[in-house]
Backbone as CSV, one residue per row, in Angstrom:
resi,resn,N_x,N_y,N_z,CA_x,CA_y,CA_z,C_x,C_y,C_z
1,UNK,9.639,17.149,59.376,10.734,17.469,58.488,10.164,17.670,57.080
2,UNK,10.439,19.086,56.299,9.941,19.189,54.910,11.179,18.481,54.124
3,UNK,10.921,18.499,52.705,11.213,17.750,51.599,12.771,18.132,51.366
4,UNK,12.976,19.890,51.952,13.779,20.503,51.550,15.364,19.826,52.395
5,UNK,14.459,19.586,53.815,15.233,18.762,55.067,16.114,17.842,54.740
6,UNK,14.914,17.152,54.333,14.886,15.292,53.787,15.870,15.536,52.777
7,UNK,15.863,16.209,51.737,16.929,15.899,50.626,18.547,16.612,50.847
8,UNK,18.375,17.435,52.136,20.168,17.934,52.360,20.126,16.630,53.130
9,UNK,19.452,16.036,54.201,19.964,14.955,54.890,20.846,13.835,53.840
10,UNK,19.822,13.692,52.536,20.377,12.521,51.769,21.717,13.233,51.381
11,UNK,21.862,14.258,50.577,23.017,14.902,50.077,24.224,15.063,51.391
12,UNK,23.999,15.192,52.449,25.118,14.782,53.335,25.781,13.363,53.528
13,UNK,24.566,12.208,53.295,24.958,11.020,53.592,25.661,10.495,52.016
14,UNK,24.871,11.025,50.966,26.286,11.119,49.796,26.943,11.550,49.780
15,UNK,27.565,12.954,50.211,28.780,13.325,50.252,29.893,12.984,51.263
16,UNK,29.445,12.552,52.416,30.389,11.766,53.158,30.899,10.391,52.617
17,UNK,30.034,9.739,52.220,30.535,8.344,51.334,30.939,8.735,50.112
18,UNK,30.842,9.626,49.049,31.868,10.074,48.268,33.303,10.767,48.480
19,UNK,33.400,11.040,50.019,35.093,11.828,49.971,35.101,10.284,50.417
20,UNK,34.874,9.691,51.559,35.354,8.696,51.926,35.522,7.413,50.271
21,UNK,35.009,7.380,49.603,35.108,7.235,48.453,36.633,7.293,47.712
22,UNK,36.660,8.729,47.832,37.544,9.305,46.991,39.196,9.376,48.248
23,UNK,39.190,9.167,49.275,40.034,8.647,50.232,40.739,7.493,50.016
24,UNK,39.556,6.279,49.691,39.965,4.805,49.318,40.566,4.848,47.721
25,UNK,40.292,5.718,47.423,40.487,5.439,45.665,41.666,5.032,45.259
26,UNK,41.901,3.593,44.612,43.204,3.132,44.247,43.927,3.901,43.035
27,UNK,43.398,4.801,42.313,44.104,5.648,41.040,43.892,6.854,41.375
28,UNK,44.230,7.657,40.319,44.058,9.073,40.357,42.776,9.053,38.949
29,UNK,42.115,8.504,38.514,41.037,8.576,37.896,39.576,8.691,38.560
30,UNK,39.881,7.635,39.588,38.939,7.333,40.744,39.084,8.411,41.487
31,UNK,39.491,8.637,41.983,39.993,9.767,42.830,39.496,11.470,42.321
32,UNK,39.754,11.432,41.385,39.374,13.286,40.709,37.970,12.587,40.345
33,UNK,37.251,11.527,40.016,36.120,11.505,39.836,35.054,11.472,41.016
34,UNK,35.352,10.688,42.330,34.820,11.438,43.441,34.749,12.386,43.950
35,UNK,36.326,13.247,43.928,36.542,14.601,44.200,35.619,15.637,43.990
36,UNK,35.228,15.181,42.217,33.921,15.937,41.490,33.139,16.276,42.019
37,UNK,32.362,14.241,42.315,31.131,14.053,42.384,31.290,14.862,44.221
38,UNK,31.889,15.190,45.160,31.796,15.583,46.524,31.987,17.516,46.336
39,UNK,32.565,17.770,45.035,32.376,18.935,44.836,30.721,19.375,44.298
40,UNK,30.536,18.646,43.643,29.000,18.711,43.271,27.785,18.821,44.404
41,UNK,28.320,17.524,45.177,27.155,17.431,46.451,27.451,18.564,47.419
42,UNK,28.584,18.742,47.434,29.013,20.068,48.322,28.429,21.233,47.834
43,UNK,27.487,21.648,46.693,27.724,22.717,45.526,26.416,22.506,46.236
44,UNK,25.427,21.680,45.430,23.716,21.234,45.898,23.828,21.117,47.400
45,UNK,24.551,21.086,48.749,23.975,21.200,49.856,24.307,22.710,50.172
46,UNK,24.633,23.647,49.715,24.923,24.677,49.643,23.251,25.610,49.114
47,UNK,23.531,24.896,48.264,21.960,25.724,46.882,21.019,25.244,48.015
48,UNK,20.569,24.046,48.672,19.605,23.677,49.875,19.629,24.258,50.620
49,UNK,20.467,24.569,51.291,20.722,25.009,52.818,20.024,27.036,52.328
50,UNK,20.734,27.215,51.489,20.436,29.208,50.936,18.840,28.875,50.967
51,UNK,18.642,27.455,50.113,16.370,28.051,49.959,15.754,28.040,51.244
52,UNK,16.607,27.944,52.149,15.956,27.276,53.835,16.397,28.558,54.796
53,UNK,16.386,29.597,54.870,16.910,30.892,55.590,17.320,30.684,57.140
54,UNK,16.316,29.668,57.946,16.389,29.330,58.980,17.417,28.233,59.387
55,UNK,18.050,27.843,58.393,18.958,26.558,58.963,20.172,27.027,59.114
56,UNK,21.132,27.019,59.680,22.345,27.480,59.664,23.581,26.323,59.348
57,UNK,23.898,26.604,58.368,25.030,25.793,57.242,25.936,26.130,58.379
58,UNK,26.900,24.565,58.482,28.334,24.849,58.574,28.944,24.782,57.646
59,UNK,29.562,25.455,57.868,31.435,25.441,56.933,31.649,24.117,56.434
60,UNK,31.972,23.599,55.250,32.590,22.308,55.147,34.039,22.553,55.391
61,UNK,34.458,21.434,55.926,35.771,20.741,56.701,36.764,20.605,55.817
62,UNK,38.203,21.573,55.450,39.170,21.405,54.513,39.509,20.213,54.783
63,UNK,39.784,19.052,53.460,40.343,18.065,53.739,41.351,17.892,52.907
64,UNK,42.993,17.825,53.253,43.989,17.565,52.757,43.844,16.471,51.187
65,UNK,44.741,16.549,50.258,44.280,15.356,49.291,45.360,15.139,49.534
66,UNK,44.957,13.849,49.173,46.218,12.954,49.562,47.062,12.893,47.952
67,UNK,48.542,12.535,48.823,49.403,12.492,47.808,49.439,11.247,46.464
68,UNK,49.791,11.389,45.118,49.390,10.557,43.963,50.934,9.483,44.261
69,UNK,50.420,8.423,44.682,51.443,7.747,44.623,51.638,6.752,43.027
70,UNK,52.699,6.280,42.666,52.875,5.559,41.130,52.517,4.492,41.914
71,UNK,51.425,4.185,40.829,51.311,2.352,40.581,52.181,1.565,39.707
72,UNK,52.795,0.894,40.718,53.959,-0.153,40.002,53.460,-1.393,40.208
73,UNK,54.090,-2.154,39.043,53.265,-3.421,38.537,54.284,-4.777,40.196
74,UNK,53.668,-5.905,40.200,54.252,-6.512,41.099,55.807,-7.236,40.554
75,UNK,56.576,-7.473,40.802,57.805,-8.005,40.614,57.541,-9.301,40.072
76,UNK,57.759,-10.065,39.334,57.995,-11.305,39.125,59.182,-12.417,39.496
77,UNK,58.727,-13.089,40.493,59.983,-13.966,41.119,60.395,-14.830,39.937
78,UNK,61.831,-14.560,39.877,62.742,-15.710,38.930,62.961,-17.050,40.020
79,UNK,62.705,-18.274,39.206,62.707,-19.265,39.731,63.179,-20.347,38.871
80,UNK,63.146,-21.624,39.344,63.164,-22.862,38.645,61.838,-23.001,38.120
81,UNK,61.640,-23.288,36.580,60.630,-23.808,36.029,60.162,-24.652,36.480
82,UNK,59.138,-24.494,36.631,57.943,-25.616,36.942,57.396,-26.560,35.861
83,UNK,57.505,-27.537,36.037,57.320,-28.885,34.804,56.007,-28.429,34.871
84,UNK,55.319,-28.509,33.560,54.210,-28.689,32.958,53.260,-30.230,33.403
85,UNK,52.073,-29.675,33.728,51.096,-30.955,34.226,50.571,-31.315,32.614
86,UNK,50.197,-32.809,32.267,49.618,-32.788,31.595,48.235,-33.847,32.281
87,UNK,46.842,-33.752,31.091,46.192,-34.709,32.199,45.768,-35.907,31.033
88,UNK,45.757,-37.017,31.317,45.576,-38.001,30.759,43.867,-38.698,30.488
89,UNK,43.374,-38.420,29.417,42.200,-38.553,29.114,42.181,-40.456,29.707
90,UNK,40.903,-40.797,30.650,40.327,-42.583,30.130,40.020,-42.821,28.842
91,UNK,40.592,-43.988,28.829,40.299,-44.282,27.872,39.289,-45.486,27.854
């Protein structure tokens, strides 16, 4: 395997853990910033695969984005106050 091999292999195994990345992503900050970084690696296994004439590129796989759901804060249960601990130094 030449160098050229070796480094789309790595750039596949980053770009699968960056969509999967960007799948898990709890915001939409996280999310368009993997998106990037898998548009990027997608961009460079592309530029690899063209210097290599003999390899035959597949197609990358359309993947739906998922919908931006709102982050809402958690509810706060109304309750009976809870007495205050205090702690009593030895003396």
């Amino acid at each position: 395997m030449n160098a050229v091999q070796t480094e789309m292999l790595y750039v596949q195994r980053r770009l699968a853990a960056t969509r999967a990345m960007a799948d898990a992503a709890a915001g939409p900050c996280a999310r368009a910033a993997h998106e990037t970084l898998a548009r990027l690696y997608a961009a460079r296994l592309s530029a690899l695969a063209a210097a290599v004439p003999c390899l035959i590129a597949e197609p990358a796989v359309a993947r739906p984005r998922r919908a931006v759901l709102p982050v809402l804060a958690p509810a706060l249960r109304r309750g009976a106050p809870r007495p205050r601990l205090t702690l009593k130094l030895a003396s």
